[in-house]
N, CA, C and O of each residue as an XYZ file, in Angstrom:
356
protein
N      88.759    -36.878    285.193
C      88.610    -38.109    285.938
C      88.358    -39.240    284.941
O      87.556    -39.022    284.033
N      88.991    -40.479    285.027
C      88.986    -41.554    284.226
C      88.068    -42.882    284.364
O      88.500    -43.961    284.768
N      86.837    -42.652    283.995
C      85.931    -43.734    283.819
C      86.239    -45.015    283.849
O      86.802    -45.278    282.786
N      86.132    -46.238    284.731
C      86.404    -47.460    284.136
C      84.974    -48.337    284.810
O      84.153    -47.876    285.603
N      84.998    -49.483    284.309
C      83.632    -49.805    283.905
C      83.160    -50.071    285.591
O      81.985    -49.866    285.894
N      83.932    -50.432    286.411
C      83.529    -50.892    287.599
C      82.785    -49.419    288.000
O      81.595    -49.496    288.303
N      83.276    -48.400    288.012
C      82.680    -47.428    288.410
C      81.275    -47.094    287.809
O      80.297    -47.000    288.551
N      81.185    -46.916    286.460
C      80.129    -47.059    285.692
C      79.313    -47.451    286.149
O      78.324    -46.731    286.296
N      79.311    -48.806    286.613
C      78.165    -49.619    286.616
C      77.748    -49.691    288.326
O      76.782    -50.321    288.757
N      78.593    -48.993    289.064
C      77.871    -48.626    290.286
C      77.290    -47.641    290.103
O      76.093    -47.858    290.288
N      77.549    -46.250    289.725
C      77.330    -45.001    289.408
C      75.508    -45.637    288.865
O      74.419    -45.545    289.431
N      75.924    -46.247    287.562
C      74.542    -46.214    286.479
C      73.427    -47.103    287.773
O      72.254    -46.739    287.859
N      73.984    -48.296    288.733
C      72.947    -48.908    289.110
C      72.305    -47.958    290.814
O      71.511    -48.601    291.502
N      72.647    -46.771    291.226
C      72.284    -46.278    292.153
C      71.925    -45.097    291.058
O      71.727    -44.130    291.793
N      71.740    -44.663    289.748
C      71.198    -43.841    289.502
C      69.978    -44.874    289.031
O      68.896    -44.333    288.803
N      70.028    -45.688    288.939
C      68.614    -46.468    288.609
C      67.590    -46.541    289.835
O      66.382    -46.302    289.843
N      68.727    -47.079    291.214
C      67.827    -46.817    292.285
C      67.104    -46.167    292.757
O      66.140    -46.516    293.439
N      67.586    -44.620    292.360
C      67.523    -43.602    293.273
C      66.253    -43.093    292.393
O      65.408    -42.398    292.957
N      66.137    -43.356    291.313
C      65.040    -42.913    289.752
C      63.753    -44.198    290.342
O      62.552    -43.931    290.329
N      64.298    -45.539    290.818
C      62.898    -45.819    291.062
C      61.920    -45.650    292.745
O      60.748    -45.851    293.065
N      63.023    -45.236    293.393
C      63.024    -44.821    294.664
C      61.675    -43.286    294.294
O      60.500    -43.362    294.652
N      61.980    -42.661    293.909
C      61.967    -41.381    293.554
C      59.884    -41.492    292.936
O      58.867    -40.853    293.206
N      60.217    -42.632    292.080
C      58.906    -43.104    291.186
C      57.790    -43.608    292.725
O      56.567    -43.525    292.835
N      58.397    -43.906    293.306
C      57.709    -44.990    294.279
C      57.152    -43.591    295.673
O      56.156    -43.577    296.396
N      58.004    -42.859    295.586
C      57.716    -42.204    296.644
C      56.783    -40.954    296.027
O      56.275    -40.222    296.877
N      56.530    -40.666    294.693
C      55.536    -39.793    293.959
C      54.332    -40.796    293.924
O      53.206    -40.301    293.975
N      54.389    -41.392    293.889
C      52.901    -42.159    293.757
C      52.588    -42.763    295.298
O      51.417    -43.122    295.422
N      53.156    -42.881    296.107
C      52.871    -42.931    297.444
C      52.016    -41.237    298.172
O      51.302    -41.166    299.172
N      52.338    -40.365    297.458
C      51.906    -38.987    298.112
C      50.529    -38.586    297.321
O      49.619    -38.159    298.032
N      50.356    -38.660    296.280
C      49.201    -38.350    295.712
C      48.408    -39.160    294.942
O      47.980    -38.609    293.929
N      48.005    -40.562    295.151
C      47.245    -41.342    294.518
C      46.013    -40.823    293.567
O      45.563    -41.559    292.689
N      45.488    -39.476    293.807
C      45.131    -39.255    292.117
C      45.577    -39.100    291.014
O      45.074    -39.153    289.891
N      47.092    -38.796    291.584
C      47.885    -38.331    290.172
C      48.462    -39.798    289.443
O      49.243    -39.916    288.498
N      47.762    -40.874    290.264
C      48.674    -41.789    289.323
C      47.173    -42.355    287.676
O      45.948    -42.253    287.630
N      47.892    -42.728    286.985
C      47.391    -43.469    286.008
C      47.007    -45.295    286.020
O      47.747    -46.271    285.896
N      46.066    -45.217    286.151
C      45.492    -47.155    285.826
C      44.914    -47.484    284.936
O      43.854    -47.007    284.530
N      45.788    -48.723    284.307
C      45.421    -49.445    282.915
C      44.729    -50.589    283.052
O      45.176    -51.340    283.919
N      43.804    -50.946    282.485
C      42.674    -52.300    283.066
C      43.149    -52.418    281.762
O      42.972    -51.501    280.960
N      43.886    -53.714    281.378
C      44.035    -54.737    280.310
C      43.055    -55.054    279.458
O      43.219    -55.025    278.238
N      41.728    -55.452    280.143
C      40.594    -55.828    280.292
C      39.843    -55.344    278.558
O      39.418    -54.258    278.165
N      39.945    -56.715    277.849
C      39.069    -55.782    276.580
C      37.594    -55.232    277.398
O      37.100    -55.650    278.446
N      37.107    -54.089    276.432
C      35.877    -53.657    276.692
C      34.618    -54.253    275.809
O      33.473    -54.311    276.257
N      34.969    -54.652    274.593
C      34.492    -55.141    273.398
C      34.820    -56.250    272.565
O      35.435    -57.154    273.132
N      34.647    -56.350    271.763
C      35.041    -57.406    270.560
C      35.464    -56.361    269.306
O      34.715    -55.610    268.682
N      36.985    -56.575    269.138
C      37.109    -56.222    267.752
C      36.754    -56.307    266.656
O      36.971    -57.518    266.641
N      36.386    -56.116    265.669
C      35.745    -56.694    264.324
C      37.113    -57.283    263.510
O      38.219    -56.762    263.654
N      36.922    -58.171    262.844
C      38.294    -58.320    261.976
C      38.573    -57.709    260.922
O      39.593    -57.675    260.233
N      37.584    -57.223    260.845
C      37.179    -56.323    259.104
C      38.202    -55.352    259.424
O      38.948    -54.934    258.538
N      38.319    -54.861    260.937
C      39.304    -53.670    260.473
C      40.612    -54.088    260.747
O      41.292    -53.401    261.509
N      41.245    -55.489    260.056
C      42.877    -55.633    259.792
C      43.030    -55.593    258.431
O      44.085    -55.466    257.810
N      41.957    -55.703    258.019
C      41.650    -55.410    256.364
C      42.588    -54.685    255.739
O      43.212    -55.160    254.790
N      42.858    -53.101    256.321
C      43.420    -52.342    256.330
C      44.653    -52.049    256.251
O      45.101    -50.983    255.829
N      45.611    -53.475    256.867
C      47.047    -53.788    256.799
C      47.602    -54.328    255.803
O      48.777    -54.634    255.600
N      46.324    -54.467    254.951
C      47.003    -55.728    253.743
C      47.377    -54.628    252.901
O      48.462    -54.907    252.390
N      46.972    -53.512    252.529
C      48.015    -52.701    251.979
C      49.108    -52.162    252.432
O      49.612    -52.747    253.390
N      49.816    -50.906    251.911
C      50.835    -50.530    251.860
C      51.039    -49.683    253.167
O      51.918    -49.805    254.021
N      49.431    -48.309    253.059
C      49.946    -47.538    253.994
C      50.672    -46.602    253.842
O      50.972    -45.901    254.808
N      51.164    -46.338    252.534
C      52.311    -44.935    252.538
C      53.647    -45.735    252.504
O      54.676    -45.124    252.214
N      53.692    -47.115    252.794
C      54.762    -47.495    252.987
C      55.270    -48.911    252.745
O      54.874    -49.600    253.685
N      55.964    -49.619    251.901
C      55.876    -50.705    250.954
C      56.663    -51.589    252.092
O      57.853    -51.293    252.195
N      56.204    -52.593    252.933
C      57.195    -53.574    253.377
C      57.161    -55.054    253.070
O      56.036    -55.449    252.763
N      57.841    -55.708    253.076
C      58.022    -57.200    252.592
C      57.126    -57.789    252.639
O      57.018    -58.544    251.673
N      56.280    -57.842    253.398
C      55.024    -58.536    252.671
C      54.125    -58.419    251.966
O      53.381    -59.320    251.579
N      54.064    -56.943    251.628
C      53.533    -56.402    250.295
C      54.443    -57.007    249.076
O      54.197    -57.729    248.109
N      55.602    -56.369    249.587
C      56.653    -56.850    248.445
C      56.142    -58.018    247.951
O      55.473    -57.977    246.918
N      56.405    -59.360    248.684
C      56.169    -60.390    248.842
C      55.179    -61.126    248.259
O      55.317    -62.340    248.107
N      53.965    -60.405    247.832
C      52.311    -60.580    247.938
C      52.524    -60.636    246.457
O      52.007    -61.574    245.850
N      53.272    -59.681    245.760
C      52.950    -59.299    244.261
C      53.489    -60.172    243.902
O      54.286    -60.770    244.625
N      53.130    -60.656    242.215
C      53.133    -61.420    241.448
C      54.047    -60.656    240.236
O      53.423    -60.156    239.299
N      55.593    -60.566    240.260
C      55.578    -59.484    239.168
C      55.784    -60.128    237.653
O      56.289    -59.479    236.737
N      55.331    -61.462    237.521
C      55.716    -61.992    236.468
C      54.371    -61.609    235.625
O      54.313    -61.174    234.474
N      53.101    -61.953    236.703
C      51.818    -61.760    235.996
C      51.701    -60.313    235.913
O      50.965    -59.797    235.073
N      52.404    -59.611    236.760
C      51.954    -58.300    237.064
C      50.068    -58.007    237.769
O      49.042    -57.498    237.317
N      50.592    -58.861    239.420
C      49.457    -58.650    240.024
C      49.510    -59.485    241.093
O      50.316    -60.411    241.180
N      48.836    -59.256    241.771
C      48.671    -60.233    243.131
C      48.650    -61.518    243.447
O      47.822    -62.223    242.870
N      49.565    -62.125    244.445
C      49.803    -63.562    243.771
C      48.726    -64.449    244.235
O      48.171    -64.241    245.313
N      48.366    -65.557    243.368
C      46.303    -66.439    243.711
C      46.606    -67.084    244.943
O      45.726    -67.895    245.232
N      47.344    -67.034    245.610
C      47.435    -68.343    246.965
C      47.472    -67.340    248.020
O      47.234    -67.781    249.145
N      47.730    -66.010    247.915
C      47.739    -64.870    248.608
C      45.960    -64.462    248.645
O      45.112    -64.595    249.528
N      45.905    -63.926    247.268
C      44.361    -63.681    247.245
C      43.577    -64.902    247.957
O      42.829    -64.697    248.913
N      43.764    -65.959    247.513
C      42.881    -67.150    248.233
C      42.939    -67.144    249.384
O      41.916    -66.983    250.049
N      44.170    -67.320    249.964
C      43.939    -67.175    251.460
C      43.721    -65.929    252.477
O      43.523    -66.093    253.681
N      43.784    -64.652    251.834
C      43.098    -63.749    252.648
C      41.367    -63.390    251.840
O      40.723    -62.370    252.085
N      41.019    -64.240    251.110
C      39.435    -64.072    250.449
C      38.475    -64.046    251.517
O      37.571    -63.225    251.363
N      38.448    -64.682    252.474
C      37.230    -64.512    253.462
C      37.643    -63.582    254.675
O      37.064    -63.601    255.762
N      38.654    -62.811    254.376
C      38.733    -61.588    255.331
C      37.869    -60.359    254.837
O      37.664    -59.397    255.578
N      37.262    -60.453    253.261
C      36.525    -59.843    252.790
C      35.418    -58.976    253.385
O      34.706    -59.900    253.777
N      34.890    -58.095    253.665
C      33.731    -57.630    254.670
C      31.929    -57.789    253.549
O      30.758    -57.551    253.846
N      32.528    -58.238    252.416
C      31.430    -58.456    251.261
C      30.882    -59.677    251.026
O      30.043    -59.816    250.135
């Protein structure tokens, strides 16, 4: 049988229906089984712990790249300066 897009896209949008049809009528039958997310912070983050991003991680991306100084061989001063009071010291 030969696919053409008109078909497709009825086919794909009543298998979408029928998938949220399906979602709607499982959580209509057993309301313990569903899951609820309260957005809602509980706390205050500390900032100290983004600290943590300014390195690598196992894994070198452009703004690491970016950060180094490879002429001095080291971290570039407008970088250091402006993350200096993320310091936890």
């Amino acid at each position: 049988m030969k696919r053409n897009r008109r078909r497709f896209l009825r086919d794909a949008s009543l298998t979408a229906l029928g998938s949220r049809l399906k979602v709607r009528e499982a959580s209509t039958q057993d309301p313990g089984s569903m899951v609820v997310i309260d957005p809602k912070p509980l706390f205050e983050i500390s900032p100290h712990l983004y600290m943590q991003f300014m390195e690598p991680l196992g894994t070198t991306d452009g703004s690491v790249e970016a950060a180094w100084d490879y002429e001095a061989d080291n971290w570039r001063k407008d970088l250091i300066d402006l993350v200096k009071n993320l310091s936890p010291g």
